[in-house]
Backbone bond lengths (Angstrom), bond angles and torsions (degrees), N, CA, C in turn:
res aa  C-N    CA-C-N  psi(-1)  N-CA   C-N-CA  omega(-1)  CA-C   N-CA-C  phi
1 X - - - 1.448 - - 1.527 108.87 -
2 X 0.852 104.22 110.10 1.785 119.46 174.00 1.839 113.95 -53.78
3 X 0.935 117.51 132.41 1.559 129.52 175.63 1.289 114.95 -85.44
4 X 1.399 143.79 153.76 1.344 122.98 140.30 1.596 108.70 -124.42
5 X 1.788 93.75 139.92 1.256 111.35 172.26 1.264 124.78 -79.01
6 X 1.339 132.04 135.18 1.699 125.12 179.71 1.701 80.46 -101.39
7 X 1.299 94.44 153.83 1.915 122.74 165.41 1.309 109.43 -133.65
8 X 1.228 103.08 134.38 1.866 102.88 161.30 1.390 88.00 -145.43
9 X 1.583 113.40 174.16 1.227 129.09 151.73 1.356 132.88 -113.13
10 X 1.690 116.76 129.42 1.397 101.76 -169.56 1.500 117.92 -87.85
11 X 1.427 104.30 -178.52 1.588 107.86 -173.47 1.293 106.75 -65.46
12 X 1.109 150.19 -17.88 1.541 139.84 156.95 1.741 131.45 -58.16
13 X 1.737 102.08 -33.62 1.243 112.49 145.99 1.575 91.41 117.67
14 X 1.607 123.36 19.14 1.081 138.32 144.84 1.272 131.07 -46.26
15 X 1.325 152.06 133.34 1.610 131.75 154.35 1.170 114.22 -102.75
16 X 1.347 91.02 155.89 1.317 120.12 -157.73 2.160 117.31 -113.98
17 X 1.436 116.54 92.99 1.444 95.64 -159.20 1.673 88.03 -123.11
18 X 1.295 100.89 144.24 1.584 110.53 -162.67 1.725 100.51 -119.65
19 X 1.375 123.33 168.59 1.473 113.57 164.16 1.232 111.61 -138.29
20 X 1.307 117.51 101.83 1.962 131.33 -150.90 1.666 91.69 -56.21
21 X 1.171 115.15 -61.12 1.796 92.99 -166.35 1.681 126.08 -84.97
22 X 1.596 107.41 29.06 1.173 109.37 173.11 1.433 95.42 -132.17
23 X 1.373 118.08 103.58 1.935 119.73 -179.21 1.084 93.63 -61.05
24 X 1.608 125.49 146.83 1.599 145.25 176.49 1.127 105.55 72.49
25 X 1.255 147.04 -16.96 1.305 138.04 163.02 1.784 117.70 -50.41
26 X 1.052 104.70 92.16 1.648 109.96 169.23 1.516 115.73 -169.33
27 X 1.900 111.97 150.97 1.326 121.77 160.11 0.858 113.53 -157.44
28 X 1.308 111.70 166.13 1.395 150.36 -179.25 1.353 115.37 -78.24
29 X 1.220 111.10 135.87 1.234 119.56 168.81 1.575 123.70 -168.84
30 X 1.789 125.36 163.91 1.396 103.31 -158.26 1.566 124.20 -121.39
31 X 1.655 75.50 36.38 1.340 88.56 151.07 1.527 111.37 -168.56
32 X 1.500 136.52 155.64 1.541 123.33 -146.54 1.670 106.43 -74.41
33 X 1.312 137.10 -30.26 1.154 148.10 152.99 1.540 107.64 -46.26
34 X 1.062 131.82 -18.92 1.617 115.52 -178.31 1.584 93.90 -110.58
35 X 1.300 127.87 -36.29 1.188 130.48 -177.15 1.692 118.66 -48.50
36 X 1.182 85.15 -49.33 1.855 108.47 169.58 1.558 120.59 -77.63
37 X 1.611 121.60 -7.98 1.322 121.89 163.02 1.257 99.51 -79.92
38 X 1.064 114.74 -49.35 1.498 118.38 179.83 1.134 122.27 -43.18
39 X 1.288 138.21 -64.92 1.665 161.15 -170.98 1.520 75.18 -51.25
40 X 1.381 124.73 -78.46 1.651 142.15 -142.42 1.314 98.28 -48.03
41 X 1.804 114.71 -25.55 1.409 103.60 -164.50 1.446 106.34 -100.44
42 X 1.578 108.28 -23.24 1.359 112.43 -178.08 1.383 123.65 -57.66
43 X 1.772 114.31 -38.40 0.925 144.26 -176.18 1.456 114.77 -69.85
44 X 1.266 115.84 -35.08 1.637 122.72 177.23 1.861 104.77 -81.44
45 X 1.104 109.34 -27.52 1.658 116.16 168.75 1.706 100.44 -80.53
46 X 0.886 146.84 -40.12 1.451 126.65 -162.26 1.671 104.10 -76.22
47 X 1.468 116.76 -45.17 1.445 155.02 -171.03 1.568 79.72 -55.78
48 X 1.410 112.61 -67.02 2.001 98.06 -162.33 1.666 103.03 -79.66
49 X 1.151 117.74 -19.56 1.863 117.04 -176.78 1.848 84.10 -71.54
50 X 1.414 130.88 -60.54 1.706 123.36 165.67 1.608 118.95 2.71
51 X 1.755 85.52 -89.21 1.438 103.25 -179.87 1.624 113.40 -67.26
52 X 1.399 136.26 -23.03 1.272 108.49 170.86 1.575 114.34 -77.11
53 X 1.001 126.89 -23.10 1.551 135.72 175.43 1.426 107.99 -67.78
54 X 1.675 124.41 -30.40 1.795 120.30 166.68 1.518 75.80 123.39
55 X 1.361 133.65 -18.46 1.957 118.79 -159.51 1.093 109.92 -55.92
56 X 1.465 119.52 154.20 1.271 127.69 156.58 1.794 135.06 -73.66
């Protein structure tokens, strides 16, 4: 199942990459390519902490 990431950049000149169907899933990073490695990795850790807990 495919994710989608939102990106923006904030007024400091940070990015910002979020992952809409996992609430709290997001980071920062300083530049939009690292921001989104980031998210990618956060997201593959929450997903396996999920399944070891039984979550859906």
């Amino acid at each position: 199942m495919p994710f989608i990431i939102e990106i923006e950049q904030e007024y400091d000149g940070r990015w910002l990459a979020e992952v809409v169907d996992l609430p709290g899933v997001l980071a920062y990073g300083p530049t939009r390519q690292e921001a989104i490695e980031r998210v990618q990795a956060l997201s593959l850790r929450v997903l396996a902490d999920r399944l070891d807990h039984g979550e859906t």
